[in-house]
N, C-alpha and C positions, 0 to 999 in steps of 0.2 A: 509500502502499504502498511496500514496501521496494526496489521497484523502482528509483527512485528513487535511495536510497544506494548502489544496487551501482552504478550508474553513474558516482556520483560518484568512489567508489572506483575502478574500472575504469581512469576519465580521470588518476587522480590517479597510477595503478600505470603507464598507459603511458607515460604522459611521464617518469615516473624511468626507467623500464625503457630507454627511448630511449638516452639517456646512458651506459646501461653494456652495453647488447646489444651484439654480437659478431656477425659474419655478415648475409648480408642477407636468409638465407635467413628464420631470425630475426627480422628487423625485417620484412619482408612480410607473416611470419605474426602480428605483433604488431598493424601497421598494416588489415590483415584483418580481424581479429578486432575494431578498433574501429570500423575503414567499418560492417559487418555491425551490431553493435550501435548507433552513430548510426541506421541506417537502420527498427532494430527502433524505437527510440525516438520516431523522427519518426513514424511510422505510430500506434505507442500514444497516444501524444501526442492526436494527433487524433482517437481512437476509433477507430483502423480497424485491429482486433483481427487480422481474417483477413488483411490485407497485413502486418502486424505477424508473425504466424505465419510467413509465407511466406519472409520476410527473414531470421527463425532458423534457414531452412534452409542458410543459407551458414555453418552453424558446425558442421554437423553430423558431415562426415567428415574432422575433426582433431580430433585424442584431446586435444591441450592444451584446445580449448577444450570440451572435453565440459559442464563444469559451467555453461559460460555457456548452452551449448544444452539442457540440460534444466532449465537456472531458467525460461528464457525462451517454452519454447516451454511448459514446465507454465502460466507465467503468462498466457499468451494465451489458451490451453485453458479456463480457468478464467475466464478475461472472458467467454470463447464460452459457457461451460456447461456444456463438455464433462468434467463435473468427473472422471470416471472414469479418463479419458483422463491427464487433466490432475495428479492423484494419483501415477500410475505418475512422470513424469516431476518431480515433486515431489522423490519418495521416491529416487530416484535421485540428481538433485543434490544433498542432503545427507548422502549417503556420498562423492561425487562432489567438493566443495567443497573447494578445496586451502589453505584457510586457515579462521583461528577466525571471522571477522565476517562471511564468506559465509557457513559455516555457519550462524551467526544467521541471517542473513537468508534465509535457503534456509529453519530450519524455522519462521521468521516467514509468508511465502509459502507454506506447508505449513497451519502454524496457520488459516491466513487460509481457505485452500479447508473443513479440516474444519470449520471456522466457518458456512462459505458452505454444506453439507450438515448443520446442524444438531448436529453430532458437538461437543459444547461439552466431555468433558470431556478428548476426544484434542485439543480446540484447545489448552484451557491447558495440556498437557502442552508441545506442541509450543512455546509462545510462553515458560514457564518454559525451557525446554532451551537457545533463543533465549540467556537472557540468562545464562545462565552461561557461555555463547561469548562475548557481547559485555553485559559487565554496564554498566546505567546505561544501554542505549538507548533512548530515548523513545516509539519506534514498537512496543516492546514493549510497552511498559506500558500505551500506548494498546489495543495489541488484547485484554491484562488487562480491560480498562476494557468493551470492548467484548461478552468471552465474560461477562463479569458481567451488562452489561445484559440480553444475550439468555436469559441463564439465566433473569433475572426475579427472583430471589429474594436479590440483594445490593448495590443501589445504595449503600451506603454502600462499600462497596468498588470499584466503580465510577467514583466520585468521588474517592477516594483515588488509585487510578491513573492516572486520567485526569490529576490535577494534579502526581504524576510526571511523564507525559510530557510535557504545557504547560512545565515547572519545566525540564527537563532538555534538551528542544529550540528553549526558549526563548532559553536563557540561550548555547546552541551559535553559534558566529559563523561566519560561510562560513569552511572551511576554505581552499577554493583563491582567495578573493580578486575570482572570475567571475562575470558575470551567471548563469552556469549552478549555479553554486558555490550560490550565494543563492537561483535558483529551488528547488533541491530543499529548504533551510530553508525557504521560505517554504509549499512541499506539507504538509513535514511537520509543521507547527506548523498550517496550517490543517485537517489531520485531528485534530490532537491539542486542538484547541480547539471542534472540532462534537464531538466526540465528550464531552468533557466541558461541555457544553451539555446533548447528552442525559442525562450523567448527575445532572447538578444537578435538571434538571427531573422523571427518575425519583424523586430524593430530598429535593430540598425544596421542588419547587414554587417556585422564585424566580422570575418571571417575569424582571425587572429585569436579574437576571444571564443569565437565557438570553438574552435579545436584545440584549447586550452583546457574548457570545460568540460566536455568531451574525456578529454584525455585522464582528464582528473575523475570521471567518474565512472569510467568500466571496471578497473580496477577494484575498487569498493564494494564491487557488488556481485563477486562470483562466485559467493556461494549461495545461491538464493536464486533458481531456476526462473520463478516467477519476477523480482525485482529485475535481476538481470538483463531480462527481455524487454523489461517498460524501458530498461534506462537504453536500450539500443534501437528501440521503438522514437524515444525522444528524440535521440541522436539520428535516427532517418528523418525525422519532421524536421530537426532544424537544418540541416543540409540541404533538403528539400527546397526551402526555404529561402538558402543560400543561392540558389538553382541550380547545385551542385547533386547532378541525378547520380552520377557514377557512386560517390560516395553513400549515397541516402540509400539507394539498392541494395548496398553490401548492408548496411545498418538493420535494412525492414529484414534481409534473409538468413540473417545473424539471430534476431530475434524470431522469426518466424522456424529457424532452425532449433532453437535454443530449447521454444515455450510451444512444442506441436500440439498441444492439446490445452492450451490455456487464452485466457483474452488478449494478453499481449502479441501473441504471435499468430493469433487470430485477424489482430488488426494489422499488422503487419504488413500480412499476405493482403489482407483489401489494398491496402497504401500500395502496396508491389502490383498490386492488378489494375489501379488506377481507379479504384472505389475511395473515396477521403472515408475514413475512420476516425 
């Protein structure tokens, strides 16, 4: 989730910012804005959505940091379910975004909700807009990869995108250098690699290769409650898929174990009860 790169981004913006801010008044507000988001983070981190919400209220009444508080709290919203809710403050942070690759990422997070209500063809609008803000990002083209599957009706394009964003956030080397730097490559390469698992397995049936990608992509992704659960969520679709029910159960109830209070393991349990998500 693109949640993820804004952080990275954010970390990467305050520590320049440090060095040439002026005033302390300034650097309070700068050092603020990043306690508040560490805190949102450690909370999402673990799946615990509503402390996660709670934390995005300390960004609420400073107009600088408007765009962080309606990325973040639409993003919580939208773990919670509350996708209504969660829409408004969407919609808001991508007029709100003071730069081009939040805006990406804002109508990446935007995409992702109409996605999560079934709305497939305002998702790709949304996740096209994405990358003509931030062309060539990999998380784009994975939720390409993703509005294709849910359509049902173009796994070859599917597959096509999905190996965009393998290709393009494979090849990305930690910008800052940090273990933290690396965790968010290693989130986003292991969504981008369940998810083209599912699409291989929509479109050719390789068993071989899905349990290669699969295998490549649990691993990458355990510390991160919420990723975690999409990329086991993934890997029940594409087993699914496979017509392989044994294995796609164990996937949905992994996830739906993992994320009990978040979308992923929400959809999960429908996919387990025989509701498509």
């Amino acid at each position: 989730m693109s949640i993820w790169q804004l952080l990275r981004m954010l970390v990467k913006l305050f520590f320049g910012y440090r060095q040439h801010v002026r005033g302390m008044d300034n650097l309070r507000s700068a050092t603020a804005h990043m306690n508040a988001i560490e805190a949102i983070l450690d909370a999402y981190r673990r799946g615990d959505y509503e402390s996660a919400l709670k934390a995005a209220e300390q960004l609420k009444d400073r107009p600088e940091h408007a765009a962080s508080y309606f990325f973040f709290t639409g993003t919580m919203l939208m773990n919670l379910g509350r996708l209504e809710e969660a829409e408004s403050f969407l919609r808001r942070n991508v007029t709100s975004a003071p730069d081009s690759k939040r805006k990406a990422l804002g109508y990446g997070s935007l995409g992702q909700l109409l996605l999560e209500g079934n709305r497939i063809d305002e998702a790709v609008q949304c996740f096209k807009t994405s990358l003509t803000y931030w062309p060539n990002r990999g998380s784009a083209y994975r939720d390409l990869a993703e509005a294709a599957l849910r359509s049902g009706n173009d796994s070859a394009a599917a597959v096509e995108y999905a190996r965009l964003a393998v290709r393009e956030d494979g090849a990305r080397e930690n910008p800052t250098g940090t273990p933290q730097g690396q965790e968010v490559c290693n989130l986003n390469l292991g969504e981008d690699l369940a998810t083209l698992a599912w699409a291989v397995a929509a479109d050719s049936q390789d068993r071989e290769q899905v349990d290669s990608l699969v295998n490549q992509a649990i691993p990458l992704v355990t510390t991160a409650v919420s990723t975690s659960a999409q990329v086991h969520y993934h890997s029940g679709r594409a087993y699914l898929a496979l017509g392989d029910e044994e294995r796609s159960a164990m996937h949905f109830a992994e996830a739906a174990r993992i994320d009990p209070h978040g979308m992923w393991g929400r959809s999960a349990r429908k996919m387990a009860d025989g509701v498509p998500a």
